[in-house]
DODREN-628000 format. One record per residue (C-alpha): x, z, y. Coordinates in steps of 0.1 Angstrom, whole numbers. Layout:
(rec (X Z Y))
...
***
This chain:
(rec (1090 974 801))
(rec (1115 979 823))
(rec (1128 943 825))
(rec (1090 930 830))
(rec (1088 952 863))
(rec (1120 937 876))
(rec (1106 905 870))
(rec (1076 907 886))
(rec (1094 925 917))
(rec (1117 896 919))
(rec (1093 870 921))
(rec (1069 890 946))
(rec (1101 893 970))
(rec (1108 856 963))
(rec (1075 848 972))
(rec (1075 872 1005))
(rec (1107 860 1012))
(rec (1097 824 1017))
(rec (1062 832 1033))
(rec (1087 851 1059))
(rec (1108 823 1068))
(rec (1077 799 1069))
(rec (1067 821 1094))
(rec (1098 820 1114))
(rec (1097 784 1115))
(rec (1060 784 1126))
(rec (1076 807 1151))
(rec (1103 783 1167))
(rec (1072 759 1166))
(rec (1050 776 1187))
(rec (1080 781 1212))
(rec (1089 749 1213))
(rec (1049 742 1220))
(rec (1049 770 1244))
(rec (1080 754 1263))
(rec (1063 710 1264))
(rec (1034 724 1269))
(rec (1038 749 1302))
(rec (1018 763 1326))
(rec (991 794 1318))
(rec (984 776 1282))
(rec (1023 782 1267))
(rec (1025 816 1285))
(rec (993 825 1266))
(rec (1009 808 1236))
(rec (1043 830 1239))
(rec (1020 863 1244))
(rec (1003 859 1209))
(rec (1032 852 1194))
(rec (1052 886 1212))
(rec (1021 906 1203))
(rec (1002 898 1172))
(rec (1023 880 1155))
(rec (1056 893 1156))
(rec (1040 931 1147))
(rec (1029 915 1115))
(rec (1053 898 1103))
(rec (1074 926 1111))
(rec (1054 951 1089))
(rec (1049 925 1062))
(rec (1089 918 1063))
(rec (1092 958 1059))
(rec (1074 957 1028))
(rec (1096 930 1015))
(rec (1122 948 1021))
(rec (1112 976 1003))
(rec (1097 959 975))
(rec (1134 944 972))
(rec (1154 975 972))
(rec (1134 989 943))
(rec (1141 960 921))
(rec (1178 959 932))
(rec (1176 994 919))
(rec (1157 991 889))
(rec (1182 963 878))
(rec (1214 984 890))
(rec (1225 956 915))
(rec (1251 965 940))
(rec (1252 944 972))
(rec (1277 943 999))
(rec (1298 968 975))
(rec (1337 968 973))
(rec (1349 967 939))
(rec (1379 990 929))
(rec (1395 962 909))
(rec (1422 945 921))
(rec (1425 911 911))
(rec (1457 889 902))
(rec (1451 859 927))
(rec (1484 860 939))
(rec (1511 867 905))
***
């Protein structure tokens, strides 16, 4: 049972995960429209982004985030941990 939950949690992060860094692309492309196009129409292209956008993808990426530290600690992963072993690399 346990294993099935840690599936499904992985591949509803992986999914997140890549909607997220969609986003940020369609992100740089709006600036980049923002920036040829100039003039009121990219400022009012740069506020949507700044306000609505950005505050939702920021609370979608919080659930991501959240949905990815449970697995990692339903599986027993340690990230970013130093290990206590020292290894023979240079004997």
């Amino acid at each position: 049972m346990k294993d099935k939950i840690i599936k499904v949690l992985t591949k509803i992060w992986a999914i997140g995960s890549f909607i997220l860094l969609f986003s940020g692309g369609l992100t740089f492309l709006g600036y980049m429209a923002a920036i040829i196009i100039g003039g009121d129409t990219g400022s009012a292209i740069i506020t949507f982004l700044y306000n609505k956008f950005f505050s939702v993808i920021i609370y979608i990426n919080s659930i991501f985030i959240i949905i990815g530290l449970i697995k990692m600690e339903l599986s027993g992963e340690k990230a970013l941990t130093f290990s206590s072993k020292k290894s023979n690399k240079n004997t």
